[in-house]
GUKEKE-136591 format. One record per residue (C-alpha): residue number from 0; y, x, z. Coordinates in nm, 4 decimals, m for minus. Example, Ala and Ser with C-alpha at 12.3 -4.5 7.8 and 13.67 -1.06 7.14 Angstrom:
2
+-----+----------+----------+----------+
: num :    north :     east :       up :
+-----+----------+----------+----------+
:   0 :  m0.4500 :   1.2300 :   0.7800 :
:   1 :  m0.1060 :   1.3670 :   0.7140 :
+-----+----------+----------+----------+
END
This chain:
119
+-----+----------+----------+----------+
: num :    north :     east :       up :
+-----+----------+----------+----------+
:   0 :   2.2758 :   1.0221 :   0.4513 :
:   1 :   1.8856 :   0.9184 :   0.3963 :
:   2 :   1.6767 :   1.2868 :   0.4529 :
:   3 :   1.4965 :   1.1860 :   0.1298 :
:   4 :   1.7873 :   1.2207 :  m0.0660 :
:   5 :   1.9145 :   1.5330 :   0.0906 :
:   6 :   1.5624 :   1.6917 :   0.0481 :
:   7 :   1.6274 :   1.6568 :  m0.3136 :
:   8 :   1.9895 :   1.7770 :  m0.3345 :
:   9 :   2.1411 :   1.9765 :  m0.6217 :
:  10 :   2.2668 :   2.2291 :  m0.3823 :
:  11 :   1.9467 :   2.3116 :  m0.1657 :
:  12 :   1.7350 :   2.3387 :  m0.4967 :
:  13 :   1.9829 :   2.5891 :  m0.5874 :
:  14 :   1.9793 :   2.7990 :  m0.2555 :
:  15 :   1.5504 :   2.7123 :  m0.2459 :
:  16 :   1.5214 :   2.8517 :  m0.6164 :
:  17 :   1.7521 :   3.1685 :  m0.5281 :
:  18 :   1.4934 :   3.2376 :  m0.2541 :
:  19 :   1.2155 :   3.2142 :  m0.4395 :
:  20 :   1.4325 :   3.4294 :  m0.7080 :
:  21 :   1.6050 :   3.6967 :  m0.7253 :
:  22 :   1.7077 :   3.7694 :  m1.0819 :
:  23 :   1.7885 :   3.4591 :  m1.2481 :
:  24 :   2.0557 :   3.3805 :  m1.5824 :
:  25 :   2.2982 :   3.0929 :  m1.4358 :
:  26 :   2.1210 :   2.8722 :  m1.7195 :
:  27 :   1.8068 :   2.9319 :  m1.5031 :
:  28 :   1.9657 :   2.8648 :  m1.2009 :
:  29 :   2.0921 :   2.4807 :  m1.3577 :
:  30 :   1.7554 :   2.4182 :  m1.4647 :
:  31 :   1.5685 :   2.4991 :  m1.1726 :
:  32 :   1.8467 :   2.2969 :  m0.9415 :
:  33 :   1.9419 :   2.0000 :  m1.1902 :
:  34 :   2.3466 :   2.1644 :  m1.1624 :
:  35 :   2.5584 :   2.1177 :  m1.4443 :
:  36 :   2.7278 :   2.4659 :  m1.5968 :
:  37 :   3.0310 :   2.3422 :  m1.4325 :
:  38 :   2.9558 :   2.2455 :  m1.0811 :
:  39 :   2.7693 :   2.5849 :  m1.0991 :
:  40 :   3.0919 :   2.7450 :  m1.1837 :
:  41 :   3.2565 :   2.5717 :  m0.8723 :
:  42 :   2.9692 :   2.6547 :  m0.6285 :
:  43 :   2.8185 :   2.9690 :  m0.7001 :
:  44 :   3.1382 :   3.2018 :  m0.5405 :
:  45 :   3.0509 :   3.0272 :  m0.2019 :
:  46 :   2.7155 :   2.9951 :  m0.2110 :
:  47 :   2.6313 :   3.3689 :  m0.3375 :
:  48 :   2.7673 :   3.7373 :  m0.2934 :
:  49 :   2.9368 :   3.8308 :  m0.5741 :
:  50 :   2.7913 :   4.1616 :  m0.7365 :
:  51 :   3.0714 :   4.3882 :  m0.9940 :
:  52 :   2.9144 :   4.1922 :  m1.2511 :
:  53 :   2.9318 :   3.8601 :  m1.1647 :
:  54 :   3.2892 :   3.8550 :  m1.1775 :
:  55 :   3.4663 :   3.6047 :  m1.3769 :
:  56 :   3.2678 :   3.3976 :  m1.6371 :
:  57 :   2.9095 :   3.4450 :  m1.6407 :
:  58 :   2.7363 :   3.4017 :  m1.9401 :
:  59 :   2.4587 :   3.1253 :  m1.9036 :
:  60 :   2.2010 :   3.3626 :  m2.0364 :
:  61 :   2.2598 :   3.7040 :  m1.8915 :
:  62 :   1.9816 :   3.7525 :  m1.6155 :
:  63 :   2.1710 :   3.9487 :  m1.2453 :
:  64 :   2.0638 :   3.9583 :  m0.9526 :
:  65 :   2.2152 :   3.6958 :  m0.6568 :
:  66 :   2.2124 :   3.7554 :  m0.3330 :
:  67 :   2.2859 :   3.4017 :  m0.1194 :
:  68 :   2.5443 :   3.4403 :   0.1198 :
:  69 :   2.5483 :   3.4720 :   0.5009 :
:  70 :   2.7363 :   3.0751 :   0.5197 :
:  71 :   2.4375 :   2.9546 :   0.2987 :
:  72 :   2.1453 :   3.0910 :   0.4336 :
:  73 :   2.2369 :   2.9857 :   0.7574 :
:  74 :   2.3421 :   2.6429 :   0.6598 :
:  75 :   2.0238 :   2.6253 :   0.4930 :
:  76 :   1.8185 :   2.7246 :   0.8009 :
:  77 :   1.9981 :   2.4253 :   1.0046 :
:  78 :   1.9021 :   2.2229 :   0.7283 :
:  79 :   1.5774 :   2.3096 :   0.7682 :
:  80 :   1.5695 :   2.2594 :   1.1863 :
:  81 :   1.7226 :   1.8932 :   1.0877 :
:  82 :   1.4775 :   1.8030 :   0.8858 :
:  83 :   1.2040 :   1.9134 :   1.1101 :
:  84 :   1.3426 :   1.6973 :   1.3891 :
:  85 :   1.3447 :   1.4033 :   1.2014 :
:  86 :   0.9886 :   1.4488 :   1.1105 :
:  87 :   0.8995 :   1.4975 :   1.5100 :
:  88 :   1.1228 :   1.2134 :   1.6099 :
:  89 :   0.9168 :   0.9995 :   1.3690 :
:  90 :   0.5944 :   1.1052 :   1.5104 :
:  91 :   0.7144 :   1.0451 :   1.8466 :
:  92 :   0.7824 :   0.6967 :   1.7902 :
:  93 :   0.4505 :   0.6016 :   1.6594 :
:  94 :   0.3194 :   0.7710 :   1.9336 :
:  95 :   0.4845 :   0.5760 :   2.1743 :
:  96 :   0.3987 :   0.2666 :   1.9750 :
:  97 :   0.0690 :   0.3238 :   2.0192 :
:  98 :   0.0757 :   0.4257 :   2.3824 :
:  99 :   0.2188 :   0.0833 :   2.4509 :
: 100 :  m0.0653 :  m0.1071 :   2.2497 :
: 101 :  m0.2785 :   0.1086 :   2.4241 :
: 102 :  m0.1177 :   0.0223 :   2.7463 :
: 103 :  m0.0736 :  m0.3527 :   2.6790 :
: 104 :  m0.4552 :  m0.3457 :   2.5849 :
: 105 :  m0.5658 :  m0.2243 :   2.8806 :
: 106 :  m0.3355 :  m0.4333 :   3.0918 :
: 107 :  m0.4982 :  m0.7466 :   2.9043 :
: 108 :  m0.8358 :  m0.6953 :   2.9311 :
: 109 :  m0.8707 :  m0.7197 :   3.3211 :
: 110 :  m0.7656 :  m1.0173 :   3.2678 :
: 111 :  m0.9304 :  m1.1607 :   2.9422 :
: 112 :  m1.2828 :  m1.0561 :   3.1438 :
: 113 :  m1.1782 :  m1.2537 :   3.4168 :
: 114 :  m1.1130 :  m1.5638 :   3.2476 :
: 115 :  m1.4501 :  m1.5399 :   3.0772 :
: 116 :  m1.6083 :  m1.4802 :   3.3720 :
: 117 :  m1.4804 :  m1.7998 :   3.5303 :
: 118 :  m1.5873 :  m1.9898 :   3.2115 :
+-----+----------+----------+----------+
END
């Protein structure tokens, strides 16, 4: 899957709004993450601790306080690592792109001087 369209996935704007939050109404939660009431309803019980109040429906408006769960956060962090690596192996390869012009350059220009000379 392209990085640029996990970046933007329903699920880590949920877990990156939940960080930046701590109280939040589930109708806050959809907003912020682009979820649907529904796939909320299907995620949230894996993705978050459950608190005494949070269990069975949740009314969209009623502001509690989520904690994300072990699974999430941690899942999140290797997220995080992944996309980092991409970024480095990206900047590695245009540094080595240029290292070979660079090399290839220098390589040349011996002998482009010596076939000026000679003319």
């Amino acid at each position: 899957m392209d990085l640029e369209k996990l970046k933007n996935h329903k699920y880590l704007k949920l877990i990156e709004y939940a960080l930046k939050e701590k109280n939040f109404s589930k109708e806050q939660a959809c907003n912020a993450s682009k979820l649907a009431h529904h796939e909320f309803d299907i995620i949230y019980r894996d993705m978050f601790i459950p608190h005494k109040n949070q269990e069975g429906e949740i009314h969209p408006n009623e502001v509690l306080e989520w904690t994300l769960s072990q699974q999430a956060f941690f899942n999140y962090l290797q997220f995080l690592e992944f996309k980092s690596s991409v970024e480095s192996a990206k900047k590695a390869q245009i540094t080595a792109i240029v290292a070979i012009i660079i090399s290839c350059a220098l390589t040349l220009s011996p002998i482009v001087t010596a076939l000026i000379n000679k003319a």
